[in-house]
C-alpha positions as CSV (number, residue, x, y, z in Angstrom):
1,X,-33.2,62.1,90.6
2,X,-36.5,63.4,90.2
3,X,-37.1,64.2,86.5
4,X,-38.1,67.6,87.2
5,X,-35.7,68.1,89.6
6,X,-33.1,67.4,87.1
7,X,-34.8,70.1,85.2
8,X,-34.9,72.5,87.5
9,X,-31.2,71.7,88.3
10,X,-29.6,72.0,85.4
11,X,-27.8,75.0,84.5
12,X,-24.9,76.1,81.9
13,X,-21.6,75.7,84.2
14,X,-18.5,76.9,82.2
15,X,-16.1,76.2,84.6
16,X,-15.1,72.6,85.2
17,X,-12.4,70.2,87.2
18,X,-9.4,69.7,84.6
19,X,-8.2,66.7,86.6
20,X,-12.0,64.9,87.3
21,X,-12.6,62.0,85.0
22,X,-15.7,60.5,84.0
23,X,-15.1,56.7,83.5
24,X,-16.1,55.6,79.8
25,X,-18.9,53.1,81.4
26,X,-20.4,56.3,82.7
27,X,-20.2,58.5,79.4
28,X,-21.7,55.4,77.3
29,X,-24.6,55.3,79.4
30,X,-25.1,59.1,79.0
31,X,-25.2,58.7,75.6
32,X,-27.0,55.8,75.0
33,X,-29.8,57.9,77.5
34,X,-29.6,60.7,74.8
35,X,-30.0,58.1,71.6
36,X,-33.5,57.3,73.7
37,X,-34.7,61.6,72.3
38,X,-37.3,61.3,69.6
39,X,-36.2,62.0,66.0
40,X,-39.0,62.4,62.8
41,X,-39.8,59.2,61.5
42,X,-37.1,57.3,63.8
43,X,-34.7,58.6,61.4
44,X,-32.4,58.7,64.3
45,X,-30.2,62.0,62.8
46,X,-27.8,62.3,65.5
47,X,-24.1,61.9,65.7
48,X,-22.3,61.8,68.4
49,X,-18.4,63.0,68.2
50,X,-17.2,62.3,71.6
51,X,-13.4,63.9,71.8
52,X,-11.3,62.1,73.3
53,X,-7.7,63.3,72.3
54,X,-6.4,66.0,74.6
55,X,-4.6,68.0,71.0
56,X,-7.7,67.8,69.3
57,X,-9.4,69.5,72.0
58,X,-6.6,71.7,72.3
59,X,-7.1,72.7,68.8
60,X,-11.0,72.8,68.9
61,X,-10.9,75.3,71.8
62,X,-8.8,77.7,69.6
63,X,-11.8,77.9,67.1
64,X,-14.2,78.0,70.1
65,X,-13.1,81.3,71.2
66,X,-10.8,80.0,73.8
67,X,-13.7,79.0,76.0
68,X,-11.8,76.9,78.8
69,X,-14.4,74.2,79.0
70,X,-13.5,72.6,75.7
71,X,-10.4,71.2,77.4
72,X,-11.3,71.3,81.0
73,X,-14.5,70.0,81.4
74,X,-14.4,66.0,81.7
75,X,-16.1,65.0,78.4
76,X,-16.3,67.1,75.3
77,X,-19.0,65.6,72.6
78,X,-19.6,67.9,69.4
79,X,-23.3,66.8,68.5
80,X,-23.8,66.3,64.6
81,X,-26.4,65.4,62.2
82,X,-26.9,63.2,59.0
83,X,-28.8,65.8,56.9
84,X,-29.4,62.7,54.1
85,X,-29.8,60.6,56.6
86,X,-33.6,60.6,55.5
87,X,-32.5,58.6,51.9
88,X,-30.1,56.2,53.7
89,X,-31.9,53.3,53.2
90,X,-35.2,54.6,55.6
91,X,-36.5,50.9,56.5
92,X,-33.9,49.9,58.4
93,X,-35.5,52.9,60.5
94,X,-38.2,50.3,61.5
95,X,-36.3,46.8,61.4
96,X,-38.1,44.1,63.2
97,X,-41.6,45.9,62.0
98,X,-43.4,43.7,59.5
99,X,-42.0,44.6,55.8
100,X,-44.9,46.0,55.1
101,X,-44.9,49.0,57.7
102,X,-40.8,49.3,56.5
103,X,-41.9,49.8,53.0
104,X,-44.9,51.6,53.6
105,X,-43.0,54.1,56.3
106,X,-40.2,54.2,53.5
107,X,-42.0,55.3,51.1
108,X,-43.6,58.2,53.7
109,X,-40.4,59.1,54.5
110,X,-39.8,59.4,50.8
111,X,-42.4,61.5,50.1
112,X,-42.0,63.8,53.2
113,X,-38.6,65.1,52.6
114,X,-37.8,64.9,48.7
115,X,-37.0,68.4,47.4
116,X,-38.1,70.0,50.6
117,X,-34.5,70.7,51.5
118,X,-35.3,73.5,54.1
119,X,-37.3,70.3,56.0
120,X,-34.3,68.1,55.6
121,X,-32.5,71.1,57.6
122,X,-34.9,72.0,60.2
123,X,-35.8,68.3,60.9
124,X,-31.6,67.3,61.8
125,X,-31.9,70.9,63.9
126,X,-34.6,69.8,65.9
127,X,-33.3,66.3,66.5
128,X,-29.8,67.5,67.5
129,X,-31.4,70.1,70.3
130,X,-33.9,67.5,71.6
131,X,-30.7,64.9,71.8
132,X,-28.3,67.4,73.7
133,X,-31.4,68.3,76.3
134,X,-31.6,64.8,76.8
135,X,-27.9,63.9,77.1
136,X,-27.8,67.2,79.6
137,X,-30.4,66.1,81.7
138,X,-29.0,62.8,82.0
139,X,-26.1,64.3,83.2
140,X,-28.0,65.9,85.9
141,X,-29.5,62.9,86.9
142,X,-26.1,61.6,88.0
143,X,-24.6,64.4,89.8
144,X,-22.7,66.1,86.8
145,X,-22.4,69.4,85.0
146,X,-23.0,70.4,81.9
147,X,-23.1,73.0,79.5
148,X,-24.7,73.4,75.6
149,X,-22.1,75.6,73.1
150,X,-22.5,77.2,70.1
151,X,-19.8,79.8,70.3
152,X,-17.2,78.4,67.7
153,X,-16.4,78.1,64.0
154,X,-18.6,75.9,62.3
155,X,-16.9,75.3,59.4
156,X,-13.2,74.9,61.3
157,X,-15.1,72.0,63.8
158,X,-15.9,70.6,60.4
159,X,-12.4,70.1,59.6
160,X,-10.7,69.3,62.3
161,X,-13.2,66.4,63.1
162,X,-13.6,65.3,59.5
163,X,-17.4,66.2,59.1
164,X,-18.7,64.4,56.1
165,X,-20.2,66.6,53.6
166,X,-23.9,65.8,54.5
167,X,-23.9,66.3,57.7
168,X,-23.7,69.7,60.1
169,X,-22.9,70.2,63.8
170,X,-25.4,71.5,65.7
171,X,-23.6,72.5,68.9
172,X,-21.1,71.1,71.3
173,X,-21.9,69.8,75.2
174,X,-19.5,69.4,77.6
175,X,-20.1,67.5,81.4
176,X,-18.0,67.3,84.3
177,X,-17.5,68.4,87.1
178,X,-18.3,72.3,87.9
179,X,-15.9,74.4,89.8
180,X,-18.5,77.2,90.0
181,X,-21.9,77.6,91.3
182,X,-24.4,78.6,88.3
183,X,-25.3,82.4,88.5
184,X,-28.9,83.2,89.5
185,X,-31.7,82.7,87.6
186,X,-32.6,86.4,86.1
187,X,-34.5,87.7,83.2
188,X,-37.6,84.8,83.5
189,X,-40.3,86.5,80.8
190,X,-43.8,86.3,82.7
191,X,-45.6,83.2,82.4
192,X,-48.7,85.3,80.5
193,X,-46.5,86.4,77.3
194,X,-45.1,83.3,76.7
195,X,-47.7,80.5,77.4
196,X,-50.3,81.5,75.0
197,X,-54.1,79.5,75.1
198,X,-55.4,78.7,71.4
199,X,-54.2,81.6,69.3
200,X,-51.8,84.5,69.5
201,X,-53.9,87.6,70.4
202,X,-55.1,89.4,67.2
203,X,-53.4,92.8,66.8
């Protein structure tokens, strides 16, 4: 599929098939389409919890406000990321570069984030979003549906999937297949108040 097209196609489906299954080949080629998003500094934040046991789900949809999709939908994966993931030994982030450009992007890397927590934050944030667009669109691109999640206990997803202390879930995404067509497009802001040329308008 067009890449466009797959933009213009996806849409948040929250009702899926409970008995369509998605073959593993098929979900590892999603994600490995997702791991190709950018990340600052290749630092490569994402994690990808891809739930496969039908209890856990079970108990992941009763912090998710009983939203049917956590269980229904084909493939449940509960994007993370390594907040620390920026001091985690930072020149593998460029293996097969020559040592110098690993030390010399080390040390940048370094530099960048120390102290600057609120960056170490934001940086995993915008990783995580550009990783689930990606894995999403991918899912367009074959045919699937999809839909991006926020609507659940942080802290009890945390738990229940054993969330290291230095990292944070961003959101989850479910695919599969949708048993409902996606409501009309409504609301679209005007192109003029949200593509701005140069500058915001002084005032």
């Amino acid at each position: 599929m067009d890449t466009l097209e797959a933009i213009r196609r996806r849409r948040a489906i929250r009702a899926y098939d409970p008995t369509y299954h998605i073959d593993d080949a098929q979900v590892e080629a999603l994600l490995h389409a997702a791991r190709h998003a950018p990340s600052a500094f290749n630092i490569q934040h994402c994690r990808f919890v891809v739930v496969k046991d039908p209890q856990l789900r079970r108990e992941l949809r009763k912090v998710a406000w009983d939203q049917a999709q956590v269980t229904d939908a084909s493939v449940l994966v509960v994007v993370c990321a390594d907040v620390d993931a920026w001091k985690k030994n930072p020149a593998r982030y460029f293996d097969g570069a020559p040592k110098e450009v690993q030390d010399q992007m080390a040390g940048m890397i370094h530099d960048y984030y120390s102290g600057r927590e609120w960056v170490q934050r934001d940086e995993t944030m915008r990783s995580a979003g550009l990783a689930a667009q990606t894995l999403m669109l991918a899912a367009t691109a074959k045919g699937y549906q999809s839909c991006p999640m926020d609507g659940f206990d942080y802290d009890a997803v945390g738990k229940l999937i054993n969330l290291p202390a230095d990292h944070v879930v961003a959101m989850f995404v479910v695919i599969g297949r949708g048993t409902q067509e996606a409501l009309p497009r409504v609301g679209a802001l005007p192109d003029g108040e949200v593509i701005i040329t140069d500058r915001f308008p002084a005032g």
